[in-house]
C-alpha positions, 0 to 999 in steps of 0.5 A, a space after each residue: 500500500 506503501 508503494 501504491 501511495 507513493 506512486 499516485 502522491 509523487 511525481 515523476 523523477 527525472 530518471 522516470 522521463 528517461 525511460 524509453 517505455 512509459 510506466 504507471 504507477 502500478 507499473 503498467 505500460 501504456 503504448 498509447 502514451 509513448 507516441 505523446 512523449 517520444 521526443 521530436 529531433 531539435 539540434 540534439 535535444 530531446 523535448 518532450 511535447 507537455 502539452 500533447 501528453 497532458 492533454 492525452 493523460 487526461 482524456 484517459 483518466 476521464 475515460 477510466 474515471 466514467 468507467 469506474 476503472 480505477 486502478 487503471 485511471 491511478 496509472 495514467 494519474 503518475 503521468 499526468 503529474 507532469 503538468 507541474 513542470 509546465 511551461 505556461 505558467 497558467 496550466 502549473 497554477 491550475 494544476 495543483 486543484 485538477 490534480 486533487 480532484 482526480 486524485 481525490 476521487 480515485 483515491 476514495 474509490 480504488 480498492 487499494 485506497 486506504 485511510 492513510 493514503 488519503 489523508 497523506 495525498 491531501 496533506 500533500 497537494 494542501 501546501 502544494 498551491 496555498 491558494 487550494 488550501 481552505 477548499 481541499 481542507 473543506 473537501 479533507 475534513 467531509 472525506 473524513 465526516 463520510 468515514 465516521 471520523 469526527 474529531 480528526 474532521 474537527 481538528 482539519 476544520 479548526 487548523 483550516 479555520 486560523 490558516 491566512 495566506 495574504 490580504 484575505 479574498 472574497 472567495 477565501 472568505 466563502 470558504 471560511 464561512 463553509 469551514 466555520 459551518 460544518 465545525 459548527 454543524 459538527 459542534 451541533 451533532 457532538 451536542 445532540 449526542 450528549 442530549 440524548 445521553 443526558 435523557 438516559 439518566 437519573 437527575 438525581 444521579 451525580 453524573 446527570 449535573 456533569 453531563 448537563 454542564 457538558 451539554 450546555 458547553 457544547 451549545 455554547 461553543 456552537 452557537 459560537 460557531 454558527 450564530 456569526 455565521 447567520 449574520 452572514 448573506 447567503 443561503 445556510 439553512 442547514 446550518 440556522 436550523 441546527 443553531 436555532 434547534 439549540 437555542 430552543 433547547 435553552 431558551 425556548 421563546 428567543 426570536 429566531 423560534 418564528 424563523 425555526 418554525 418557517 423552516 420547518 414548514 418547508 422540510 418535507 419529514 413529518 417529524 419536522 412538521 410536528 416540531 413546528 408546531 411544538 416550537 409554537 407552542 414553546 415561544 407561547 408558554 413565555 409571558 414575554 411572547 404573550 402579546 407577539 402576533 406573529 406567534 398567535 397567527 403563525 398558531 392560529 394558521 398552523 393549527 387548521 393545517 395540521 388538523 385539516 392534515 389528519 395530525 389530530 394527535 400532534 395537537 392534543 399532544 401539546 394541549 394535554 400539558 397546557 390545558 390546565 394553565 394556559 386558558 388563564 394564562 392567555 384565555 381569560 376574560 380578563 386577557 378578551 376585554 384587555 387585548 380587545 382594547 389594545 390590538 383588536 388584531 391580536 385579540 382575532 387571532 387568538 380568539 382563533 386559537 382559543 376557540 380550536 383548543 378550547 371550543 365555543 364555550 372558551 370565555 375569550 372566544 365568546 366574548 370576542 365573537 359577541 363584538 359588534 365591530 363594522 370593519 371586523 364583522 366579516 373576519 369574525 364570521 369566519 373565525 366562527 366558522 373555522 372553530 366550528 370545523 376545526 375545534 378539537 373540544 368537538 370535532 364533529 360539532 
């Protein structure tokens, strides 16, 4: 394996190019190659056409590539190396990241290939051109993630992370971004597992208080990593739906629960949509967020979804532990006359809400429908109307 590395990861020697028969790296011959690299007559001199074998080279490593040939497109990769004594100077800049991404995906596929291989070969072609060197970490670090080896992909994220070469660029700062997320998401992943072993024990057992500790530093540590990066242009969602998930884990009525449940709303797992509704529920259980319309309406229009949905169950899942506090908490008459009175809005949308959970006998509910409000008048019929067909007190009624 040894001898497999060393041929795919150096390039050729000058004694190699003095060969009058081309070998691989495996020590295959190819004929075809030798009427590229045979030498034209010039006062003496053998020159070596660059251009014409290297584009030949290539060809046939896309070739072997396309037809999953792998130990034959490693042989024709010892070739190609010699692009790195190009004479344009054009071609050796480009050379060093065409070369990792063909080595990098025959490596991962050769039956040969292992671990300490890959990772050599990427160290390798990282200082081979410094302007390579944040997208091959990027690219190291998710060959690592794909084989399950978590910290070593954390510990090539955060040396990539203080690597600076220069005034940085617009394009080095997308990678950084990139590198900062996917430490981030790893950060996230390190501390759902400590979550989940969190659950499994006794809160009266000693290791239950060192083991929540543990959890909260890993929250910290990636809402760190991705909460800078939220502030930054671009699409992450990804990455917004694992820092907000923590967040929700900690403080549960934080702003960015709203932009958690919209994102939500738009994965396609059932399990997401019911934590949807579950993130509503939580921002309204906080006194602070009593008054937030946004939240009453993202509710009040996510409750009929979810019914009209057949997920009666989700509803009453989450019912069933607030319907002994939240109808004063939120549903009283006192809270009807007073949200009347300040925002008529407000008051519409969770006399819907109240209604759904509560059915029509709810006092809030009663006491919003009875308003004689000449521009409201209509929007109150259809409240009625919706608590009539979705409330879950009677869903026949």
């Amino acid at each position: 394996m040894s001898d497999f590395s060393e041929e795919l990861i150096r390039s050729k020697t000058e004694d190699d190019q003095e060969e009058s028969c081309v070998l691989s790296g495996t020590g295959m011959y190819f004929p075809w190659l030798q009427k590229h690299i045979d030498t034209v007559e010039t006062g003496g001199k053998k020159e070596k056409d660059f251009a014409q074998t290297t584009s030949a080279c290539l060809n046939r490593i896309q070739e072997a590539l396309l037809k999953h040939q792998w130990p034959q497109a490693a042989g024709y990769m010892h070739s190609y190396f010699q692009i790195l004594e190009d004479s344009d100077s054009h071609k050796r800049q480009a050379a060093p990241e065409i070369i990792w991404k063909l080595g990098s995906e025959i490596l991962f596929y050769h039956p040969k290939s292992n671990m300490e291989t890959f990772n050599t070969f990427a160290d390798r072609m990282k200082n081979m051109g410094v302007m390579n060197y944040l997208k091959i970490s990027l690219q190291h670090a998710l060959y690592l993630l794909h084989h399950g080896m978590l910290e070593d992909a954390n510990r090539n994220l955060s040396r990539a992370e203080m690597w600076r070469y220069g005034e940085k660029s617009s394009s080095q700062e997308v990678l950084i971004n990139l590198i900062q997320a996917y430490k981030g998401l790893l950060q996230y992943y390190t501390w759902s597992k400590k979550k989940m072993e969190l659950s499994n024990l006794d809160e009266d057992d000693y290791a239950y208080n060192t083991a929540s500790q543990t959890m909260l530093n890993h929250s910290w540590k990636t809402s760190v990593n991705l909460g800078a990066l939220i502030q930054t242009p671009g699409v992450w969602d990804p990455f917004v739906k694992s820092y907000v998930e923590i967040l929700y884990q900690i403080v549960p009525s934080h702003k960015l629960m709203l932009e958690f449940h919209r994102l939500l709303k738009k994965s396609e797992k059932k399990d997401h949509h019911k934590l949807g509704l579950e993130v509503l529920f939580g921002v309204l259980d906080f006194a602070g967020c009593t008054k937030n319309i946004t939240a009453w309406k993202y509710l009040a229009k996510y409750l009929r979804q979810t019914l009209m949905g057949n997920h009666l169950a989700w509803v009453q899942e989450e019912w069933n532990s607030r319907k002994t506090w939240w109808p004063s908490f939120h549903f009283s008459s006192f809270w009807a006359k007073s949200d009347w009175k300040e925002d008529v809005a407000l008051a519409c949308e969770k006399a819907l809400v109240a209604g759904i959970l509560l059915g029509k006998g709810c006092r809030y509910f009663r006491y919003i429908c009875k308003q004689d409000h000449q521009v409201l008048r209509k929007k109150i019929r259809r409240i009625r109307k919706s608590v009539k067909k979705h409330s879950i007190v009677n869903p026949g009624l």
